[in-house]
LOKE-565537 format. One record per residue (C-alpha): x negated, y negated, z. Coordinates in steps of 0.001 Angstrom, whole numbers, plus 524288, in hexadecimal, padded with zeros to 5 digits. Layout:
BEGIN
XYZ ...
***
This chain:
BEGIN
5CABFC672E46B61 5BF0CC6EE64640D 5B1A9C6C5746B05 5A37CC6BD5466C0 596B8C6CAA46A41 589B7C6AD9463B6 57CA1C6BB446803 56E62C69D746208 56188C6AE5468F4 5582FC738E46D84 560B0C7DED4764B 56725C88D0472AE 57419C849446D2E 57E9FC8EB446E88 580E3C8F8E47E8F 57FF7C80AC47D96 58BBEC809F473C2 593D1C8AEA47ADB 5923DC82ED48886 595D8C785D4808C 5A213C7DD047BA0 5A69FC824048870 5A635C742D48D31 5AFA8C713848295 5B9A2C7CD8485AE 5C279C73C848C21 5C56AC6CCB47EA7 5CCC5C7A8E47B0E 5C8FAC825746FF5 5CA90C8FAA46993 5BE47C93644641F 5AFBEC906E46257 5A39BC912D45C86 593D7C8C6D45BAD 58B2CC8C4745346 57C61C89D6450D0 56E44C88A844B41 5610DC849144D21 5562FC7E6844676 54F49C8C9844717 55C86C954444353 56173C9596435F7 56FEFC932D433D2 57B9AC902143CC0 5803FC9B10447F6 58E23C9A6C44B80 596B2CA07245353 5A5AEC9FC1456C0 5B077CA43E45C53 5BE32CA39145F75 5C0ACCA18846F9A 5BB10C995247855 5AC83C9685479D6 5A82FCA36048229 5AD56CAB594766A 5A4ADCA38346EBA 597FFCA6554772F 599F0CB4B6477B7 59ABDCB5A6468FE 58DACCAB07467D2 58169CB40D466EA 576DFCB5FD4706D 56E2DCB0B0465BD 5759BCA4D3462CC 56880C9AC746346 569BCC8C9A45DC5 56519C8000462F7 5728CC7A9D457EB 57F6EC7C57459F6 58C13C77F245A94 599F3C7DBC461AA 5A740C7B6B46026 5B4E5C80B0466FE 5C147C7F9D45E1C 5CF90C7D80460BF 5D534C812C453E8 5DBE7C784044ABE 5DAAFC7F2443EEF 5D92EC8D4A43E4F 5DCADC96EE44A84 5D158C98ED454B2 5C890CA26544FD9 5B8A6CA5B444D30 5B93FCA15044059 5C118C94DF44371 5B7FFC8F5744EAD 5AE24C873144B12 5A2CDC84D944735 5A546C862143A3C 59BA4C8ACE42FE3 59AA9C8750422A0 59AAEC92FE41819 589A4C9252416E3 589DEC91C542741 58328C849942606 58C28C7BD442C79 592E3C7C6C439ED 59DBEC740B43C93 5A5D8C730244A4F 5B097C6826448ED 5B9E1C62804548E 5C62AC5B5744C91 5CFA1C5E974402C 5CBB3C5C1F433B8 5D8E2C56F942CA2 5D400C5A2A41EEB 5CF25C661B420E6 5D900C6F034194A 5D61FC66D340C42 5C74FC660640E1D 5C9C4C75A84104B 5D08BC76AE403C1 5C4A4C70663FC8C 5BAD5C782E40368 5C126C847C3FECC 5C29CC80533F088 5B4CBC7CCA3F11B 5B1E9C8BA93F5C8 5B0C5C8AF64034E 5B46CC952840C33 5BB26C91AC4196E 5B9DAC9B77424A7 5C184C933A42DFC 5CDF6C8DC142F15 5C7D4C807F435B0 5C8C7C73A642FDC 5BAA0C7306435C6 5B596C7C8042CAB 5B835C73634221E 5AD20C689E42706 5A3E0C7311427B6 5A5E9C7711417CD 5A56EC6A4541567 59926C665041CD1 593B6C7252417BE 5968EC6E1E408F9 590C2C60E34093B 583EFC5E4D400F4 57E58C54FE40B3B 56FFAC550940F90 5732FC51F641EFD 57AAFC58A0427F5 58034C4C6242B6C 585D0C490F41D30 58A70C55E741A7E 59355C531242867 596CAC45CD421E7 59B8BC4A074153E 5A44DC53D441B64 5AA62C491C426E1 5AE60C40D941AC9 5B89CC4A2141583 5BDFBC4EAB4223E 5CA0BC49E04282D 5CE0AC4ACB43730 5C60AC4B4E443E8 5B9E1C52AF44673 5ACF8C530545186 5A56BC5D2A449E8 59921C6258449E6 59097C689C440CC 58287C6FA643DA9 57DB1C734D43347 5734EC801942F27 56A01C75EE427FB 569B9C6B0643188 565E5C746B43E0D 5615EC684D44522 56F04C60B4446BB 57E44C60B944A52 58648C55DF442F7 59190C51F5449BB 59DD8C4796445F2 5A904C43A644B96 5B73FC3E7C447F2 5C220C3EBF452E5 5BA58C499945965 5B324C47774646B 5A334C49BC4613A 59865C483946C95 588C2C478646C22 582BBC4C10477E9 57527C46EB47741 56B1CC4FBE47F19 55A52C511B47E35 557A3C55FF47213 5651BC5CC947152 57191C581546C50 57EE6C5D3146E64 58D46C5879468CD 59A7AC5C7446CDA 5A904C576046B7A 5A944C567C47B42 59C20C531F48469 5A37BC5E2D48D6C 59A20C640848474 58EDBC5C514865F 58D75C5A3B49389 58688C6571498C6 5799AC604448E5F 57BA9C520248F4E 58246C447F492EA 57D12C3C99487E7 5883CC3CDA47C69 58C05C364647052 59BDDC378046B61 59BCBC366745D69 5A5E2C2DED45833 5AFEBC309144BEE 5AB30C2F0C43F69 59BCDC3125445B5 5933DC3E254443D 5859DC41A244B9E 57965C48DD4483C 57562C50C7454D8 565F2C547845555 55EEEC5B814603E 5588EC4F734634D 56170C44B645CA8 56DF6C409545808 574A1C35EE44FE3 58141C314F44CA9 586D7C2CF243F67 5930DC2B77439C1 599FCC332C42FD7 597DFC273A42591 5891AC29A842983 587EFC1DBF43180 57DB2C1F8043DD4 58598C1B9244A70 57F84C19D24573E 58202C229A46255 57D5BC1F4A470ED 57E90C2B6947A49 58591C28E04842B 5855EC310C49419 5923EC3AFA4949D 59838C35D14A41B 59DABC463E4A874 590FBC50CE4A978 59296C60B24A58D 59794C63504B3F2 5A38EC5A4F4B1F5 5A762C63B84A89E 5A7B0C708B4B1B2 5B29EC75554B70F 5AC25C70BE4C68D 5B2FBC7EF34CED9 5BF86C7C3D4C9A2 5C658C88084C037 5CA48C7F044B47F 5C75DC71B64B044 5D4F5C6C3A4B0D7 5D3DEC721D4BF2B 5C7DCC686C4C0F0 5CC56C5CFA4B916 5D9FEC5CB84C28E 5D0B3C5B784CDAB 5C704C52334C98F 5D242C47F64C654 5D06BC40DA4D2FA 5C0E5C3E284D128 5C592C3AFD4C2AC 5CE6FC31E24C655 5C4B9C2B2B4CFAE 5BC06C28FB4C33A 5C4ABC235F4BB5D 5C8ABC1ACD4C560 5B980C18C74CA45 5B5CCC09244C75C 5C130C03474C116 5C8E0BFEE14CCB3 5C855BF0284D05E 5CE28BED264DC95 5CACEBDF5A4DB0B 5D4B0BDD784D126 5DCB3BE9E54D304 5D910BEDFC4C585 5CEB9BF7FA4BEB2 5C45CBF5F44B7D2 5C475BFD294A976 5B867BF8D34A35E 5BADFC018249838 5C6A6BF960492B2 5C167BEDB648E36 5CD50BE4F84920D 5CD01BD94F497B7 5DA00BD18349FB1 5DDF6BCBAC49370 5DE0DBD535489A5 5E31CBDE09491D1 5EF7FBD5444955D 5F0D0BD56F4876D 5F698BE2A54853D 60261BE623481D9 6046DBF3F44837E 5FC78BFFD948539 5FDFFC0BCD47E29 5F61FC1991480E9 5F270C253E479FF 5EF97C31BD47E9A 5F238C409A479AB 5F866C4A2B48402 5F468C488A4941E 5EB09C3A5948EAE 5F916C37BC489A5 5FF71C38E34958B 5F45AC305449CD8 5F935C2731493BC 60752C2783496C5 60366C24A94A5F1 5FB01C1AF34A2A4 6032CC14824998C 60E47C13CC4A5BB 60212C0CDB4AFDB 60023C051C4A559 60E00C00574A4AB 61118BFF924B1C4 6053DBF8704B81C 6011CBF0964AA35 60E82BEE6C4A734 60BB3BF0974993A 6121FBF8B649057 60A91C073948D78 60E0CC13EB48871 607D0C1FDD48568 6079FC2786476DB 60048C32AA472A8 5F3DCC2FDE46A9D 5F930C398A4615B 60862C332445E5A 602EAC25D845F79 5F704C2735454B1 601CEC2C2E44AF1 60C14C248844CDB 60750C16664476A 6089AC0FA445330 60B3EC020F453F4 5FC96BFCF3458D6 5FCE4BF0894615C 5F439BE7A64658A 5F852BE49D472CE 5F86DBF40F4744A 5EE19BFB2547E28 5EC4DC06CC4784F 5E621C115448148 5E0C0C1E0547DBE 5DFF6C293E4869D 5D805C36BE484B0 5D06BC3D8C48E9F 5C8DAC4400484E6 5C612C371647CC4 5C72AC3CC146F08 5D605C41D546F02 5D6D0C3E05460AB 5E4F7C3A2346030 5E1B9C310246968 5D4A6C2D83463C6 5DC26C2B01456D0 5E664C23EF45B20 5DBD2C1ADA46389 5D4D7C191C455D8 5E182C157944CE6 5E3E9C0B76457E8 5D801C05344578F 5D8E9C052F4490F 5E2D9BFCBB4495A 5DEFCBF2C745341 5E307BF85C4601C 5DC61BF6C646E92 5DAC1C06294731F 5D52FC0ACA48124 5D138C185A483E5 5D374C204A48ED7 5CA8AC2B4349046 5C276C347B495C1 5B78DC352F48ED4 5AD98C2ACE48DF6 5A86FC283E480CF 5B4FCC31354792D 5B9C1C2BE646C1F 5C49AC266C4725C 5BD82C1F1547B5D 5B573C1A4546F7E 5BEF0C164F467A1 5C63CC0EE147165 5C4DEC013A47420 5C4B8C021048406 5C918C0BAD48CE6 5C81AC13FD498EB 5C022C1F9849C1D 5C92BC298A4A51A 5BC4FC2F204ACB0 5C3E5C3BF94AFDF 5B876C42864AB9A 5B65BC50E64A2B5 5C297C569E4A315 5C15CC645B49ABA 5CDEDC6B3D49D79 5D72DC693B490C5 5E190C645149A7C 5DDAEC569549F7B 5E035C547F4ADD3 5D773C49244B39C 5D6D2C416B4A614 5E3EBC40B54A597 5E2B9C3B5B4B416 5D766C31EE4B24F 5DE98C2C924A67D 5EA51C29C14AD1F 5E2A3C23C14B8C2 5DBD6C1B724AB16 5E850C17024A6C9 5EBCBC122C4B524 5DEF5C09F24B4D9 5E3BEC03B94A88D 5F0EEC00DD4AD80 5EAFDBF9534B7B0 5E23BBF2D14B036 5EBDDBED3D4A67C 5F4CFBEAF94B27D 5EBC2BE2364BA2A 5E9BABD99F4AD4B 5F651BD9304AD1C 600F9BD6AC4B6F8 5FE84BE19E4C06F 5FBC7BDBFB4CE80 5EF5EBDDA34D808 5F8B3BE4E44E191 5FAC0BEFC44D54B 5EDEDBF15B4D14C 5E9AEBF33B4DE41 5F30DBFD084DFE6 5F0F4C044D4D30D 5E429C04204D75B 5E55BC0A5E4E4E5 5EDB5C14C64DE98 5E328C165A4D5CE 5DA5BC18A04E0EB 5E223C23394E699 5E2C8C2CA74DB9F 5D69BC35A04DC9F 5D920C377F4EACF 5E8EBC396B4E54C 5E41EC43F84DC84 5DBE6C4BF54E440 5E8EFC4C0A4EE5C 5F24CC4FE94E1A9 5E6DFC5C5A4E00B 5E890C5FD24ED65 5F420C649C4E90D 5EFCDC6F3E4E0CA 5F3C8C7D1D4E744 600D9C76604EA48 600FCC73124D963 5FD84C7FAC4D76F 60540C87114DCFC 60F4FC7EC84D59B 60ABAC83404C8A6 60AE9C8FAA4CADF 61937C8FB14CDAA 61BD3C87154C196 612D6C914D4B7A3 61BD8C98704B428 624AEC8DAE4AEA5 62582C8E6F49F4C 6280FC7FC549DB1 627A1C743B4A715 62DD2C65DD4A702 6270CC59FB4ABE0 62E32C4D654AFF9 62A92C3ECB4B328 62FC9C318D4B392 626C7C255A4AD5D 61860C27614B55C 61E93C36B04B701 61F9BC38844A8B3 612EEC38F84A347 60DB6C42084AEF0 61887C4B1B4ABC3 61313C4A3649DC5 6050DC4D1C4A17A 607CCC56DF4ABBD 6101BC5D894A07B 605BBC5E744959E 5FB24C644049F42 604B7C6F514A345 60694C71A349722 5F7FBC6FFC49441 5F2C8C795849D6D 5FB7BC83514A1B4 60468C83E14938E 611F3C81CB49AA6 61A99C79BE490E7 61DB3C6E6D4990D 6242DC60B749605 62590C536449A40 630A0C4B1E49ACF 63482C3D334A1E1 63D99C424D4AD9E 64754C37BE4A97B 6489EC3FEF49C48 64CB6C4C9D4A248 65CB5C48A149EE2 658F8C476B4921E 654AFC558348E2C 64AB2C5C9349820 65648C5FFD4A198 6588AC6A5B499A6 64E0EC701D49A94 64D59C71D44A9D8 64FF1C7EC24B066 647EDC86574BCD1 63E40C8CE94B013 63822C7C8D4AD3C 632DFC75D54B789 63198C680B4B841 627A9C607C4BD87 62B6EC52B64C1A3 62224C476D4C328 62796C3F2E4CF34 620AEC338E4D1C0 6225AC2BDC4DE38 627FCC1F024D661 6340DC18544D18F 638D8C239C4CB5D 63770C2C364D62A 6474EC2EE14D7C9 649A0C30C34C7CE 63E66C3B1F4C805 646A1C408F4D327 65181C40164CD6C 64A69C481F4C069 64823C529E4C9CD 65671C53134CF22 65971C565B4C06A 6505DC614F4BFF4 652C7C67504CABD 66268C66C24C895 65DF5C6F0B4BDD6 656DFC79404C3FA 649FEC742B4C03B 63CD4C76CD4C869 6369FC697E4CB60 6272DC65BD4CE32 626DFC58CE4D1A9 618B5C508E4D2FF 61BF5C46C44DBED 6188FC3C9F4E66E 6218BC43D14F103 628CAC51124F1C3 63401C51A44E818 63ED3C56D14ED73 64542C594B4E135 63798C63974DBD9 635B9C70984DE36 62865C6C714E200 62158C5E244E1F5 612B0C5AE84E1E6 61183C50824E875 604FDC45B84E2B7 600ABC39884EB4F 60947C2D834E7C1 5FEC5C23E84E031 60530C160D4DA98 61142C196F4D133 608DEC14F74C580 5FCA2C1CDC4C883 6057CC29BA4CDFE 604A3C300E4BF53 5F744C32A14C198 5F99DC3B404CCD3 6049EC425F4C96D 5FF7BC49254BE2E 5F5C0C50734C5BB 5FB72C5A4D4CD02 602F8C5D2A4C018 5F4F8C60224BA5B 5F286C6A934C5D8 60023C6F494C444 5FD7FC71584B598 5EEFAC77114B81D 5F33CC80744C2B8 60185C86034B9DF 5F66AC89024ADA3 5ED76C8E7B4B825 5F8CEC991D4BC8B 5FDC9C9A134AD82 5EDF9C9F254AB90 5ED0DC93ED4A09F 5DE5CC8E5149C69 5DEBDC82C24A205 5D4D6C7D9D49DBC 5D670C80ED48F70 5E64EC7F9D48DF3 5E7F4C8895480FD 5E852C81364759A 5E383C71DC47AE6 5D7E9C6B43479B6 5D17BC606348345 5CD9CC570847806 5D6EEC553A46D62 5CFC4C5034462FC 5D807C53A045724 5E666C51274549A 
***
């Protein structure tokens, strides 16, 4: 979603902010805006402006001097994009700056009682309401006047906020929106993403909900919003600034595709045990016993973490041999859900602060459940909040569309189903075989990307197509699902995904030469009924793309992936779909990096 950046120190603020910002352009966003002061200058300087951040910088003056500042980018929620919507936001004496990451529920009625009590909005943002109220308060500090406006707001929010009188600090809080210290020499910076941070320092501190921070040049502390002083211990960010460049390639979903085989060597890096044909997952904190205890596992995810889910939940069930299914975090977290204890709840975000899923994680531990996390990013409120888990190592991945986390988390989700498997009643011979299948895929992927002038040339021919169908059977089904979301994602073909044993039962009538169909074929049990799928299309007139272990004879054209073990072949066969999806958007002219629209991080409902 929205990103931010602050900064206060002894340099001159503004071209840190706007470098800042453009480290968070991947999170999507329609305007932005800075603003800042000094101990020497009098008042607050802003400037804004609807676009993206280099529309920004040309309007930002060439005497734009701070050493104070802080920078936002907004993807509306309420009010259009537009100069006046973007934050910051000022309040009516120019005193206060506010930029705010979240929804604030309440804001319409605190609105209401702002404007009886004579205040005059200039926005349409619920964000401008915090800064009235901040503004208004009769506190002494800063710190309280923050306070006193956090107590009568309702939703989420990572805001931060300066003030004309207190020159010398930033005050920052957090609730279901991601909030990060980056702790440098005599300088301190915050953001909602260290993207931002990295290029200045490796030392951070993530805020947690319910906790606020007072950032110095040379200190900081952490409190919080009761007051209460908590302790926060930096800790050393694992990726450095150049893991965030684009390395010679032309986008970042360009580089992400390729750096899945390297990715999926780290996750895998240290965790096999060929002793015992098992892994080791430090990070889950279950022993033999307690893990032979449970019952059933259910995982949450939102959109392509979602679909990880769904193939993990099937390794899971077919090498633990206990029952698993996948929900999304969103459906699940409304829906009352019976809560178990002999349940393994699992919750999977790359980002680690997708707050459906953080809430959902949070209601379940509320009521007595056992939750793991699997994510990307070490030290995320997810992570936090979790009782165990699994870190995916994939790496920075800044293209909206997620590519190699969705890999790495599959590969994840394998390492658990052997795990639980090898407590269980899965043999020596198996494990050793998951794990030499294992083995093979980074050498697997960089054969599938071999492929890519042949996939290319593919998408080109399918461009033009104004809707396309996806097909699977059981480990098929949930790659058709994910390669259908990232077509749509990226290149803004509508696109669906449906079980090929449903096509009787509705989707037939949909198929004619103007929808092609692309038909995952895995090299298993099923191998004939997917055939006989495609017989159906094609008696139909349909144009067929299969993604297969061998030529389809049955498909206009077939890519052909290396055959893996049937559990483990989901991982593969999503892959070339990703180039296939990357290379139709490329030809369609789309920003693929920026689909219109999405955000990376979706930290609000």
């Amino acid at each position: 979603m929205c990103g931010i950046v602050g900064y206060i120190g002894k340099r001159d603020v503004a071209p840190l902010l706007l470098e800042g910002l453009q480290r968070l352009e991947y999170r999507g966003y329609d305007s932005a805006g800075i603003v800042i002061t000094s101990p020497k200058s009098a008042g607050l300087r802003m400037v804004k402006a609807k676009g993206r951040v280099r529309d920004l910088e040309a309007k930002v003056p060439a005497r734009f001097k701070g050493t104070t500042g802080i920078a936002h980018t907004r993807w509306a929620t309420h009010g259009a994009p537009s100069d006046v919507n973007a934050h910051p936001h000022l309040s009516a004496d120019s005193k206060v700056a506010v930029v705010h990451n979240g929804i604030i529920d309440n804001a319409a009625e605190l609105r209401k009682k702002l404007e009886a009590d004579g205040v005059e909005f200039l926005s349409e943002t619920d964000t401008e309401v915090l800064t009235h109220l901040i503004a208004r308060s009769q506190a002494e500090k800063l710190e309280e006047k923050v306070r006193q406006a956090l107590r009568v707001v309702e939703g989420t929010y990572g805001i931060a906020v300066m003030h004309a009188d207190f020159p010398d600090r930033i005050v920052v809080a957090r609730n279901g929106s991601p909030v990060v210290l980056g702790i440098g020499e005599k300088e301190m910076f915050v953001a909602s993403d260290v993207a931002a941070l990295v290029a200045h320092t490796r030392q951070i501190v993530t805020l947690d909900d319910g906790e606020m921070a007072t950032l110095k040049a040379d200190d900081f502390r952490t409190y919080t919003t009761e007051g209460t002083r908590t302790t926060a211990e930096p800790t050393t960010v694992e990726w450095e600034a150049e893991s965030y460049d684009m390395g010679g390639h032309d986008t970042y979903m360009h580089k992400e595709i390729h750096e899945q085989a390297d990715a999926v060597d780290r996750v895998l890096r240290g965790r096999i045990d060929d002793r015992f044909s098992t892994v080791h997952l430090g990070g889950l904190n279950l022993d033999a016993r307690e893990a032979r205890q449970i019952r059933r596992v259910k995982i949450l995810g939102c959109g392509t973490s979602y679909h990880a889910g769904m193939i993990g939940a099937q390794m899971i069930e077919e090498l633990a041999r206990i029952p698993a299914d996948a929900e999304p975090a969103s459906e699940f977290r409304y829906r009352n859900a019976v809560v178990d204890p002999d349940t393994l709840y699992v919750a999977v975000s790359q980002s680690g602060e997708t707050y459906d899923v953080l809430a959902a994680v949070q209601e379940l531990r509320r009521k007595g459940a056992r939750v793991f996390g699997v994510v990307n990013v070490v030290g995320s409120a997810i992570a936090r909040e979790s009782d165990a888990g699994i870190y995916v190592h994939a790496g920075p991945e800044v293209c909206v569309v997620s590519t190699k986390c969705f890999t790495n988390t599959t590969v994840a989700f394998a390492l658990l189903a052997l795990h639980l498997g090898r407590t269980r009643d899965l043999s020596v011979r198996d494990g050793k075989r998951i794990i030499e299948g294992l083995r093979k895929l980074p050498e697997q992927i960089s054969e599938i990307l071999e492929q890519e002038e042949e996939i290319k040339k593919l998408a080109e021919q399918f461009a033009d197509a104004r809707s396309m169908l996806f097909i699977g059977r059981v480990r098929g089904y949930p790659v058709a699902r994910e390669a259908s979301l990232k077509l749509k994602e990226v290149s803004y073909i509508h696109a669906e995904a449906y079980p090929a044993s449903e096509l009787k039962h509705g989707p037939l009538a949909l198929i004619e030469p103007a929808l092609p169909t692309v038909a995952i074929v895995p090299d298993d049990d099923l191998l004939e009924k997917n055939r006989a799928a495609m017989e159906e299309i094609k008696a139909r007139s349909g144009r067929i793309l299969a993604v297969a272990h061998q030529e389809q004879e049955k498909a206009d054209h077939t890519i052909v992936v290396p055959k893996n073990e049937d559990e483990l072949d989901p991982i593969l066969m999503g892959i070339p779909l990703q180039l296939l999806a990357y290379h139709t958007a490329l030809a369609l002219g789309r920003d693929i990096d920026k689909p219109r629209n999405l955000a990376k991080s979706v930290t609000v409902e």
